[in-house]
N, C-alpha and C positions, 0 to 999 in steps of 0.2 A: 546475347545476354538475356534478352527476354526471354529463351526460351529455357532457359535454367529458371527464369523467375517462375516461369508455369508451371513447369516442372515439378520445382518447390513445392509451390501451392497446393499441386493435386496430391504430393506425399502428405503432408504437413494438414491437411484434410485428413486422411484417413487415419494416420496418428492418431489425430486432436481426438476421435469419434471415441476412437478405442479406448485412447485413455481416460475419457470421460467416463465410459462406463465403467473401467477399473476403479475409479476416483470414486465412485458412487457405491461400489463394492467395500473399498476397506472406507467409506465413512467419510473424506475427506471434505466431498459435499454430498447435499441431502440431495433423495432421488427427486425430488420435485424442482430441485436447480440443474441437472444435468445437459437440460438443452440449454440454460442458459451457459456453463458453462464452457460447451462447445461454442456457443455464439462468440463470447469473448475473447476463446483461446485462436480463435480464428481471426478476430478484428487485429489483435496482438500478434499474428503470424506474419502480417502481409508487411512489415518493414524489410525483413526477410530473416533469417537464420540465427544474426546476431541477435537479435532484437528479442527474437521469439525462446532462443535459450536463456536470454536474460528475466523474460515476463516466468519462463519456466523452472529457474532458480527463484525466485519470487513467489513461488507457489508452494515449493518444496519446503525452501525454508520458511515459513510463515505456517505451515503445517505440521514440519518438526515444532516450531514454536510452541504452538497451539497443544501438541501433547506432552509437552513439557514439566514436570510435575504432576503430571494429571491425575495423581491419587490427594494430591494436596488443593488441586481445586476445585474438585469434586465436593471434599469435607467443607470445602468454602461457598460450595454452594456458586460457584463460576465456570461450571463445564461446561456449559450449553456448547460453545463454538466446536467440544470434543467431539459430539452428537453429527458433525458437518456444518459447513458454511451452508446458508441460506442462499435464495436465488437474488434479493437483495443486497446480500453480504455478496454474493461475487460480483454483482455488476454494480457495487458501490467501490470496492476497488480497484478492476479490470477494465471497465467499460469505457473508461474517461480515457485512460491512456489508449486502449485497443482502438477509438476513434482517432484521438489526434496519430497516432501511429499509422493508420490507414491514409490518414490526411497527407502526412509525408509520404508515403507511398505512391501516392497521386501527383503527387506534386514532383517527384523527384523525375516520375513518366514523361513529366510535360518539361520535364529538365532543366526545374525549377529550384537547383539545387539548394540555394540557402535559403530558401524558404525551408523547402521538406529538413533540409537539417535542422533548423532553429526548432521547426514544431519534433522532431525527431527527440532532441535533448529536452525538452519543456515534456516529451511524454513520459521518458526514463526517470524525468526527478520524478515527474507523478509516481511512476511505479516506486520509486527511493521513499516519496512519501509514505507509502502505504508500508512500505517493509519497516520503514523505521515506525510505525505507532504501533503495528501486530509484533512486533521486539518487546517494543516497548512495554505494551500491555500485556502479554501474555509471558514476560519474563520478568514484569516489574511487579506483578502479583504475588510474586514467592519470595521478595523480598521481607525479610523479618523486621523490619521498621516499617511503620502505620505512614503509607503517603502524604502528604501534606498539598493545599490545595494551591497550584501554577502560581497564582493571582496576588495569595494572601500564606506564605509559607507559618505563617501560625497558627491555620487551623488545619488539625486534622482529619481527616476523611478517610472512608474505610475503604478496602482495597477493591480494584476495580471502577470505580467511581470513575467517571469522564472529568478530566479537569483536573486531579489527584496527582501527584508526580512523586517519584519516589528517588535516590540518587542509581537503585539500581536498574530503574527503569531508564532514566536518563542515558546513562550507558549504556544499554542497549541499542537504545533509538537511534545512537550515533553509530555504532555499528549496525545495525540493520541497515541505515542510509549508506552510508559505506561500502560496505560490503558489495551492495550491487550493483553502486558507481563503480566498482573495483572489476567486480567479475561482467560486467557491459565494456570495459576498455579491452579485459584482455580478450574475451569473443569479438571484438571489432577488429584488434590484431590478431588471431588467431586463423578465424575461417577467412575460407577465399573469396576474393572479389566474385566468384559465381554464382555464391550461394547468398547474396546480398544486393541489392541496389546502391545506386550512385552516391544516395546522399551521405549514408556510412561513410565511402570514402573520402567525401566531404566534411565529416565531421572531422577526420582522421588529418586529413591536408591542410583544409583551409583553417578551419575552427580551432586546431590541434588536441591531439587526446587526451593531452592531462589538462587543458585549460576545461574541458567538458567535461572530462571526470570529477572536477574539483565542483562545477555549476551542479552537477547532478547532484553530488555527495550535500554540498554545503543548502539545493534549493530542496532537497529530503528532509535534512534537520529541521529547516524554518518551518518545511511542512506540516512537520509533526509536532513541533511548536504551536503553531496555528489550529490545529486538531486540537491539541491542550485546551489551548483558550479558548478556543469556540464550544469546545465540549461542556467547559466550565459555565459560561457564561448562559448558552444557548439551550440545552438540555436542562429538565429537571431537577432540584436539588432538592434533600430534605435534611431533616436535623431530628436527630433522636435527641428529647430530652432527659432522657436520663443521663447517657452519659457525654450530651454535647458532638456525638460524631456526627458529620456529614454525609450525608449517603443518596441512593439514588431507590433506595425502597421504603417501602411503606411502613415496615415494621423492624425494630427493630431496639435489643437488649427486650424482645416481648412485649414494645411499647408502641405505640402509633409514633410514627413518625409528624413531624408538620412541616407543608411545605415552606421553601425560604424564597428560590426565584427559578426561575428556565419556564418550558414549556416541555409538559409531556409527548408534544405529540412529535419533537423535535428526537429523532432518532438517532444511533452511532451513525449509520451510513449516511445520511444528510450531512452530518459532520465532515464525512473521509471524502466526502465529494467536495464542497467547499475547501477544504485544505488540500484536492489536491490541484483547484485550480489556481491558489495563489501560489502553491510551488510552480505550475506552470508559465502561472503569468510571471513571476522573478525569474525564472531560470529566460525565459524571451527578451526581460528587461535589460537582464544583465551581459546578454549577445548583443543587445544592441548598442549598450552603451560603452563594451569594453572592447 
């Protein structure tokens, strides 16, 4: 078996290079994230096969996401992300999971099986986290009702704003987490025990695959939950006085904004990181305690 794992490895390298540089061609990230993105698509490889088509649906659709409307968020002044992901932006939502996913990797060699599984499913909510807020935001945008703020649903705040939630963003977010809990069960039943390590099959036997699917789907949601409110609370807020909206720029209806509370220097991705280690650490809680 190991030597299929090697194997892997060395395909699944050349891949990753190539399609970085594809990636960097049609835009998807900027050329100055490209070695970052080979880093991560690589940390993200080594659970094995299942693991790494799942981090790869995650990319795709979070990409479709992202140009989604893209003439209507343009006029809104929210394309940036069209432009490519930053070296930031990928390793704020790839990184966290690509290590704990190496971690079960290691662990599962030393045939450590429920460990490496426990951190195996605590990686995939990660990844459910991040797909359910790039849903979320990047589909709750086009929503023709004004978001309203997590915390306090009677003020309104203008679109994109961190902390903002709108119902069709909410929907989303439950389908972006979803979705990847969904398509990580059926790649775990799908490919063969060759092209995967032990703990997969451990998630599959011992943990069972819809009890995991269910942990990944539901510790996505809280994730992106928690993204909400951190975003809200922790990030910069301002208020245009004229017409009372909440926002995250400085000007705005032509008017200076003033600030209300956050910290500017508190970014999105400090956010997607902190949210996606509390989906990790629930989705471990909740292995241990059920």
């Amino acid at each position: 078996m190991i030597y299929h794992y090697v194997a892997y490895l060395i395909a699944v390298s050349i891949v990753t290079v190539l399609l970085a540089r594809k990636a960097t061609r049609l835009g998807v990230v900027r050329k100055g994230a490209e070695k970052a993105s080979v880093v991560v698509s690589l940390l993200n490889a080594t659970p094995g096969l299942p693991y790494f088509l799942t981090y790869t649906y995650f990319v795709l659709s979070s990409s479709a996401m992202t140009r989604l409307g893209k003439d209507k968020k343009l006029r809104m002044g929210l394309g940036s992300d069209i432009q490519g992901r930053t070296t930031a932006q990928v390793l704020a939502v790839g990184a966290l999971p690509g290590v704990l996913g190496s971690v079960s990797a290691i662990l599962s060699i030393l045939n450590l099986q429920h460990l490496a599984a426990a951190c195996l499913v605590a990686a995939l909510s990660m990844l459910a986290t991040s797909n359910a807020d790039t849903w979320a935001s990047e589909i709750g945008v086009l929503s023709n009702t004004k978001p309203r703020l997590i915390l306090n649903p009677t003020i309104i705040a203008e679109a994109g704003t961190s902390g903002a939630v709108s119902p069709l963003g909410i929907a989303a977010s439950i389908a972006g987490a979803t979705s990847l809990a969904l398509v990580s069960a059926i790649l775990m039943l799908a490919i063969p025990h060759s092209c995967s390590l032990a703990m997969i099959d451990f998630v599959k036997d011992k943990i069972g695959l819809a009890k995991a699917t269910t942990i990944i789907a539901v510790c996505g949601i809280v994730g992106e939950i928690a993204d909400s409110i951190l975003g809200l609370v922790l990030q910069e807020k301002r208020q245009c006085m004229r017409c009372g909206t909440v926002c995250e720029c400085e000007l705005h209806c032509n008017t200076r904004t003033v600030p209300l509370w956050g910290s500017s220097t508190i970014r999105g991705e400090h956010v997607n990181v902190l949210s996606q280690i509390i989906s990790g650490v629930l989705a471990v809680t909740i292995l241990k305690f059920t």
